[in-house]
C-alpha positions, 0 to 999 in steps of 0.5 A: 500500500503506497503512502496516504499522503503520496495519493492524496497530493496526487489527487489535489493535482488531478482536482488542479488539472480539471479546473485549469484544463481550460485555461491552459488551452486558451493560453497555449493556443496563443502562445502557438499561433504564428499569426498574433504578435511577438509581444501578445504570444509572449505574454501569454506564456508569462500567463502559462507560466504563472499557472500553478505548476500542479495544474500540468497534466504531466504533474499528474502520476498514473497510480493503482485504483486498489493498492496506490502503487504509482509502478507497474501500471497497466493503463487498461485496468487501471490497476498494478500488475500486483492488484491486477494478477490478484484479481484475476486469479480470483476471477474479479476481474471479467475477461481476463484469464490465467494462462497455462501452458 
């Protein structure tokens, strides 16, 4: 089980991504745009800049729905391969199956 404190910060940061995804579009969008003038693009990086830095998407790490691990991380399930093979050999995950060979 990871860290209480590590799953909750990284569930301020995706609380943090929500409420400036919007925002941070715009301001990208002039940032990029080749038509507007050197001084406008400017300065809306300044704005990004100024955004929180939690507030990134990349700030956001993938973690395990059961255990919290933030390694081994199957992005399908949503789980890590340990929650993930402890599941499935119980049969609580659907679709998925033990090899055997």
């Amino acid at each position: 089980m990871a860290k209480k404190s590590a799953i909750q910060k990284n569930k301020r940061r995706e609380k943090l991504v929500d409420q400036y995804t919007a925002k941070r579009e715009r301001l990208k969008a002039i940032a990029d745009d080749e038509a507007l003038p050197m001084e406008e693009r400017f300065a809306a990086r300044l704005k990004l800049a100024a955004l929180p830095r939690n507030s990134s998407p990349s700030r956001v790490r993938n973690r395990c729905e059961v255990s919290g691990r933030p390694r081994a991380f199957y992005r399908r399930f949503k789980m890590s391969r340990i929650a993930l093979r402890d599941l499935a050999s119980s049969g609580q995950v659907p679709g998925v199956v033990k090899s055997s060979w």
